[in-house]
C-alpha positions as MATLAB code, in Angstrom:
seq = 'XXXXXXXXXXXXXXXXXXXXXXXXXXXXXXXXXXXXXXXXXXXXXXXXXXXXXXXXXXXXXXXXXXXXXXXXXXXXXXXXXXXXXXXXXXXXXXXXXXXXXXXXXXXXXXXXXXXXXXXXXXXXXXXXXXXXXXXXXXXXXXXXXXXXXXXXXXXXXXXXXXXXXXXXXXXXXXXXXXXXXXXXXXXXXXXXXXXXXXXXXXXXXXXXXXXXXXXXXXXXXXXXXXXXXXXXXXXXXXXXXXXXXXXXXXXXXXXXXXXXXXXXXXXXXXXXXXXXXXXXXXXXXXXXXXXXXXXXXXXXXXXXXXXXXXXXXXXXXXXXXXXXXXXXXXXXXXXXXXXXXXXXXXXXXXXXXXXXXXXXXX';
ca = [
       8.376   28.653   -5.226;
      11.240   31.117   -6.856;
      13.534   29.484   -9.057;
      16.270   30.230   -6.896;
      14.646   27.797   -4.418;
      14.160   25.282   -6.679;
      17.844   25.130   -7.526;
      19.083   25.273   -3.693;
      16.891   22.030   -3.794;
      17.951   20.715   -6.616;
      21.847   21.051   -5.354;
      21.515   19.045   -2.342;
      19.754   16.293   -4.536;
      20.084   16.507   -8.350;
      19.449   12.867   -8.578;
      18.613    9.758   -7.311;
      20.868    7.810   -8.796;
      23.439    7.976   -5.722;
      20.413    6.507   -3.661;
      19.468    3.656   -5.603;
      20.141   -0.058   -4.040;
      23.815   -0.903   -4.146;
      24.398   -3.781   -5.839;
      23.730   -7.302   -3.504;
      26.853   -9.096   -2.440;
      27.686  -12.522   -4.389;
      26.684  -14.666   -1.571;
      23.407  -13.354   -0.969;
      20.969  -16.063   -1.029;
      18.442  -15.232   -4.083;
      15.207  -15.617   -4.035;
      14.818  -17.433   -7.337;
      16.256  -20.984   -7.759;
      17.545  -21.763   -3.945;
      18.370  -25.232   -3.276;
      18.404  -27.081   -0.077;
      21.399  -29.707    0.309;
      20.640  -33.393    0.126;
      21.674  -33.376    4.277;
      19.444  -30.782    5.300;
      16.706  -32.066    3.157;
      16.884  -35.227    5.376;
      17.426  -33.539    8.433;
      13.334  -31.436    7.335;
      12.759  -34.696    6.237;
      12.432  -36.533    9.702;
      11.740  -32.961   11.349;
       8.396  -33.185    9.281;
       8.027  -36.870   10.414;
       7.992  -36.127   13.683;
       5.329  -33.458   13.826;
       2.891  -35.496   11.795;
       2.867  -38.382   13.989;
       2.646  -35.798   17.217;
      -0.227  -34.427   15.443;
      -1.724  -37.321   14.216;
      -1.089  -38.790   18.376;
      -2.738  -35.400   19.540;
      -5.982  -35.379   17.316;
      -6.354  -39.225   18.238;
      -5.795  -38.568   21.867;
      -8.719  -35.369   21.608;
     -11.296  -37.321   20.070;
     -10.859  -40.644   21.705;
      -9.917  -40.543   25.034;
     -11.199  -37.019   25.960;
     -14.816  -36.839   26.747;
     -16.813  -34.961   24.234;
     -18.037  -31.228   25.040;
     -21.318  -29.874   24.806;
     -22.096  -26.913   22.166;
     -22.504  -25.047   25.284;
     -19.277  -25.827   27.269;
     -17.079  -24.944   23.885;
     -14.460  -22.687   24.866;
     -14.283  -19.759   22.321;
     -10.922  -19.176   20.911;
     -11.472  -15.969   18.988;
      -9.548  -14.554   22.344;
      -6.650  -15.933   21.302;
      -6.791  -15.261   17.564;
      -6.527  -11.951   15.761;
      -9.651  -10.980   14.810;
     -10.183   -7.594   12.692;
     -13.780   -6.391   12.943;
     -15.302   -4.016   10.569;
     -18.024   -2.409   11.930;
     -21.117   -2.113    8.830;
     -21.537    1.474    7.749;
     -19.753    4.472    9.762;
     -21.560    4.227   13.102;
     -19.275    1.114   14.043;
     -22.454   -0.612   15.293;
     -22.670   -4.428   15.875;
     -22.824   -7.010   12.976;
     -19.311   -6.565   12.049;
     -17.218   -8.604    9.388;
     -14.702  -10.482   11.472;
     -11.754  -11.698    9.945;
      -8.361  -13.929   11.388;
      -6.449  -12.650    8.158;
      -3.970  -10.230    8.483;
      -3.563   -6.121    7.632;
      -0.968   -4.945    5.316;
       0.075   -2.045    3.569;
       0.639   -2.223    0.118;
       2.113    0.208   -3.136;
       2.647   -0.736   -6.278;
       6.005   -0.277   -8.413;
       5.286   -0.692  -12.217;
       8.757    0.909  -13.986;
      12.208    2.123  -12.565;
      12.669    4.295  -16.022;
      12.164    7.142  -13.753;
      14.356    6.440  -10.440;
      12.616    8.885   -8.142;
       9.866    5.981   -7.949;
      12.147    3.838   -6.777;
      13.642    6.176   -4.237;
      10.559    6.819   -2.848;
       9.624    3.466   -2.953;
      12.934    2.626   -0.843;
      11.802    5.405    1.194;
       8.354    4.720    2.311;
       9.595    1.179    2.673;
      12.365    2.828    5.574;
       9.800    5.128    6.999;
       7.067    1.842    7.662;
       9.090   -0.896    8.755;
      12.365    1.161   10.199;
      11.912    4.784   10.881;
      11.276    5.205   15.109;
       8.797    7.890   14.469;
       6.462    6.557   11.561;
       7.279    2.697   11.296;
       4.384   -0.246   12.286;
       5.804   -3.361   12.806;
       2.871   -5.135   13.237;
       1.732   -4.636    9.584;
       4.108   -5.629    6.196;
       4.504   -3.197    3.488;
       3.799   -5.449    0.467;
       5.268   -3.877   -3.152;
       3.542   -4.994   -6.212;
       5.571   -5.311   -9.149;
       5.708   -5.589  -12.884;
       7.583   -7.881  -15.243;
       9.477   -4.541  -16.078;
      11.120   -4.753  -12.836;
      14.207   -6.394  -12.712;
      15.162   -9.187  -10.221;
      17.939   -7.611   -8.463;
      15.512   -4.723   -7.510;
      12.843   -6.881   -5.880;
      15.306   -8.709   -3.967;
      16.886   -5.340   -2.950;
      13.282   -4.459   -1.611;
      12.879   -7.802    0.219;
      15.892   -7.148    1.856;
      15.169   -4.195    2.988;
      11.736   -5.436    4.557;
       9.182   -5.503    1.765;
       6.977   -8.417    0.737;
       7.338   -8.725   -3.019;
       4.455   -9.415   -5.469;
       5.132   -9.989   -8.773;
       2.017   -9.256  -10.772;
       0.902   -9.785  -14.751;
       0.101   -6.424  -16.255;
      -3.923   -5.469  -16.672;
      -4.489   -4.924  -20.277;
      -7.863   -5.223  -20.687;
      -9.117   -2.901  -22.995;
      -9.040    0.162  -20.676;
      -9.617    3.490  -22.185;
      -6.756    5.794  -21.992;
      -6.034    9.048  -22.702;
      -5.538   10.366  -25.917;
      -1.611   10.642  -26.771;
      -0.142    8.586  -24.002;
       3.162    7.200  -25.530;
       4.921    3.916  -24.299;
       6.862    5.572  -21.678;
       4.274    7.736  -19.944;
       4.361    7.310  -16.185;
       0.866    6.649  -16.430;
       0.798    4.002  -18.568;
       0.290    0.648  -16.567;
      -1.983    2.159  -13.802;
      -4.641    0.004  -14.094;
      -2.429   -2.606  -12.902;
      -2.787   -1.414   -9.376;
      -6.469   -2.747   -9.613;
      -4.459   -5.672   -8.703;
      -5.038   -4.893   -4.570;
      -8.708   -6.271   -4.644;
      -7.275   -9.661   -5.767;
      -5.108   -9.308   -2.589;
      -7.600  -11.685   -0.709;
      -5.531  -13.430    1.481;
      -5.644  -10.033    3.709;
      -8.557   -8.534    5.632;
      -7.572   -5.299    5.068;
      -4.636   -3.103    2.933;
      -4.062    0.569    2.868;
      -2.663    1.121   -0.401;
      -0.111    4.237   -0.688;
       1.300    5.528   -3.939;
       4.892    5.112   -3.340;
       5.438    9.245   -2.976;
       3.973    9.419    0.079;
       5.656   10.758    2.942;
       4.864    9.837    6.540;
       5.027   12.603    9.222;
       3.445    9.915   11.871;
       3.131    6.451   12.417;
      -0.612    4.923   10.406;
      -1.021    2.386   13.201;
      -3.862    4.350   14.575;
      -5.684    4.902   11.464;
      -6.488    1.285   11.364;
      -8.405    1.320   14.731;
     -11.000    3.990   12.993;
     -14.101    3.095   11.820;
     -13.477    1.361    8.021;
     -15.042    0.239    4.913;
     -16.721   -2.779    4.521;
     -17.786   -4.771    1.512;
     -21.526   -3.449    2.241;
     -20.836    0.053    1.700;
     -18.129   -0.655   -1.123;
     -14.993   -1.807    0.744;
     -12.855    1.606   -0.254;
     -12.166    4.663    2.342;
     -10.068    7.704    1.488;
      -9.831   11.416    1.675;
     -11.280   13.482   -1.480;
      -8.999   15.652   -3.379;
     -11.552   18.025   -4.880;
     -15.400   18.150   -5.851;
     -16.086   15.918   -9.077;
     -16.989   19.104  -10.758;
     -14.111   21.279  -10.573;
     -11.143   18.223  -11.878;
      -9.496   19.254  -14.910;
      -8.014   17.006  -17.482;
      -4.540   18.310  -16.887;
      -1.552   16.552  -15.300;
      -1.316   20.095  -12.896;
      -2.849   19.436  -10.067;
      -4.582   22.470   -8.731;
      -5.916   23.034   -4.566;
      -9.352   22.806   -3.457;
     -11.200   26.198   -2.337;
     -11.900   26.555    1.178;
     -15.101   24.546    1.948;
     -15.325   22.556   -1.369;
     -17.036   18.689   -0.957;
     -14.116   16.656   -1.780;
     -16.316   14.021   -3.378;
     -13.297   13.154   -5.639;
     -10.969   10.365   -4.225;
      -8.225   10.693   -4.531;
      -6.333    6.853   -5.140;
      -3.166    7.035   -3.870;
      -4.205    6.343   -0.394;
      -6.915    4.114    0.428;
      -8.253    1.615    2.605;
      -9.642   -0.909    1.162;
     -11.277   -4.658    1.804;
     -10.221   -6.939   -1.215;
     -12.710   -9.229   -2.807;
     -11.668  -11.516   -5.856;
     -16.355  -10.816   -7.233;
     -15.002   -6.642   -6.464;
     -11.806   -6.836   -8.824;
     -13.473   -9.052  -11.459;
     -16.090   -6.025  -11.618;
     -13.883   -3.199  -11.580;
     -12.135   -5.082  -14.920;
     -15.340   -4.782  -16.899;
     -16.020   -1.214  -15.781;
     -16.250    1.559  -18.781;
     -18.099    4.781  -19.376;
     -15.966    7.383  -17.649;
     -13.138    9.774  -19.019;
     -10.053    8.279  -18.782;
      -7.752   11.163  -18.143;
      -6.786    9.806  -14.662;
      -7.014    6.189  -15.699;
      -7.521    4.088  -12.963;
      -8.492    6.578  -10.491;
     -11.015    7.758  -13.219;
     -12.644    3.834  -13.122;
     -12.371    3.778   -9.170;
     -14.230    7.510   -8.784;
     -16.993    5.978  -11.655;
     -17.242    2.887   -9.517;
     -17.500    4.051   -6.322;
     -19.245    7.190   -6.623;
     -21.301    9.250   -3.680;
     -24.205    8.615   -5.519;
     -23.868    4.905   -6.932;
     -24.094    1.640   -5.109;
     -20.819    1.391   -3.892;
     -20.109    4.930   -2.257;
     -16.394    5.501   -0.962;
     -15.834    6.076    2.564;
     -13.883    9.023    4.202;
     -11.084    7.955    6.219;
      -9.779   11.321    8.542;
      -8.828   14.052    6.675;
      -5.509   14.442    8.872;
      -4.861   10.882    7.068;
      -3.331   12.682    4.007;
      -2.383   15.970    2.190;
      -2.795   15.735   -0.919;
      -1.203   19.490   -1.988;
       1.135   20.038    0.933;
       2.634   22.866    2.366;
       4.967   24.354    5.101;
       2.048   24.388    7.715;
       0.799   20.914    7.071;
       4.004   19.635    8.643;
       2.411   20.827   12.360;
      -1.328   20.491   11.917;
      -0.875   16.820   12.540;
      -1.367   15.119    9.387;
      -0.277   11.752    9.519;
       1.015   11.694    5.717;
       1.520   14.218    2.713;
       1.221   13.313   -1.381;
       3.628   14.718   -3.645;
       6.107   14.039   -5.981;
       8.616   16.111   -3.756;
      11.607   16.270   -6.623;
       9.888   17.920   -9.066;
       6.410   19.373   -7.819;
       5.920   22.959   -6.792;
       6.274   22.714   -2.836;
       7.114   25.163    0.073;
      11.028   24.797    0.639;
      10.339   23.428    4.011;
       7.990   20.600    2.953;
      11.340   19.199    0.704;
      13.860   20.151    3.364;
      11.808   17.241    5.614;
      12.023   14.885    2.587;
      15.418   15.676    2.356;
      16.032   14.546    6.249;
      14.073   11.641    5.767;
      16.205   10.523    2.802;
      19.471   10.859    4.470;
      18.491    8.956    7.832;
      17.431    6.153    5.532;
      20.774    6.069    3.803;
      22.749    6.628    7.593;
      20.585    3.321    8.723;
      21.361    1.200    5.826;
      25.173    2.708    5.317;
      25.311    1.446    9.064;
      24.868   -2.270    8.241;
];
């Protein structure tokens, strides 16, 4: 891209700072320290009361005076209940894992020091729960947080739509690169291993909060997915293990190249509390990339716990002008400062002022 490009760009957004949350109004409710008057509290009181002795009237009422039923004449109620199956291995073949907890999507916000992160954060928040052309209701964006994060942030975020997790930082004795100083973005990665403790869901696709959504994702969670068998991680390779360079300059793969290197900003993955405890203890790999270093160690092709490819039209990972027609549901990059075709940022651009139209119009 010329430099005259880049600073066209750059005028129509030179920061994010205009973008950021506004400030909440003094009588929002907060999150932390709500109290419940000592009327109301009596009013949930007898409310409560009520219920248990209904319940307590209805289980009598089932196992007393209603005959018992046979094994045989049990109705099922899996009909009624949402059950996600994951088929074992990619031919989707019977056997599944089936599951009544719920789907979610999830990205993980460790430091505001830079504000584009929590731009984009705000934005791929809009573009899942409010945008008409890319949002799933039926699934919560959960944001994982740090102790760097301030309060007021998280509860803008939760008022916007996100489920906020606030979660310890990981530092376990990871390798890291040589010369990474306090403030490197990089620095509290391995925190996001935090998603495979996430075990009160089925399922989570985890997106680094720079992604940009051309499509609604709802489909991609009717394909055939991981499942704790082959590894419980899908995604779509960025390049062949062999040709990743230690350098923060991301380069694009040649045409044809096995993309055996995942890349771990968007994955689907099934959490399991025995899976996270592992991938804390895992060493022996360069540690350039940090945590997506571990997971590409861990869940290598040719190890026991092989990654999954999800569709390749799932992500780009080095976007350009054309990818915004080949139906890709989602491109990766830090739009504000990476080296992408004008068009690609002119979307992002869009999509950034429709968010702040909806939320100026509340």
């Amino acid at each position: 891209m010329s430099t005259k490009t880049r600073i066209q760009i750059k005028s129509i957004i030179s920061s994010p700072t205009p973008l950021l949350p506004r400030p909440l109004p003094s009588s929002t409710p907060k999150r932390h320290g709500s109290r419940v008057s000592g009327t109301m509290f009596k009013l949930f009181a007898r409310l409560g009361l009520v219920i248990y002795l209904l319940w307590v009237g209805g289980f009598f009422w089932e196992r007393v005076m209603l005959p018992q039923l046979g094994d045989g004449g049990r109705e099922s109620t899996l009909g009624s209940e949402k059950a996600n199956v994951l088929g074992e291995g990619g031919g989707g073949g019977g056997g599944g894992i089936i599951s009544n907890k719920p789907e979610a999507y999830v990205t993980f916000l460790s430091s505001i020091t830079d504000s584009w992160y929590l731009l984009s954060t705000r934005l791929l928040l809009y573009q899942l729960r409010h945008h008409p052309r890319t949002s799933d209701p039926a699934r919560p964006l959960i944001v994982l947080t740090t102790p760097q994060i301030p309060a007021v942030v998280e509860d803008q975020l939760e008022n916007e739509g996100a489920e906020i997790k606030r979660v310890e930082l990981l530092v376990d004795g990871f390798p890291v690169p040589e010369g990474m100083g306090e403030n490197h973005h990089w620095k509290d990665q391995y925190t996001k291993l935090h998603i495979f403790n996430l075990t009160t869901y089925s399922r989570l696709l985890y997106l680094d909060n720079d992604i940009l959504l051309l499509q609604s994702l709802a489909p991609l969670w009717e394909t055939n997915l991981p499942t704790m068998k082959n590894g419980g991680v899908a995604g779509v390779g960025e390049r062949n293990k062999l040709s990743m360079v230690e350098n923060d300059k991301r380069t694009r793969p040649e045409e044809g190249e096995v993309k055996n290197y995942l890349n771990a900003g968007f994955m689907m993955i099934t959490p399991d509390e025995e899976r996270f405890n592992e991938l804390r203890k895992v060493r022996g790999y360069k540690p350039f990339y940090m945590e997506q270093a571990l997971l590409n160690h861990y869940f290598d092709w040719g190890g026991a716990h092989p990654w999954e490819e999800l569709n390749p039209l799932s992500v780009s990972h080095f976007p350009q002008k054309e990818d915004l027609t080949r139906g890709y549901y989602s491109l990766h990059a830090k739009m504000w400062k990476d080296d992408i075709d004008k068009e690609v940022v002119d979307h992002w651009e869009e999509i950034i002022k429709d968010m702040e139209l909806f939320w100026n119009s509340r």
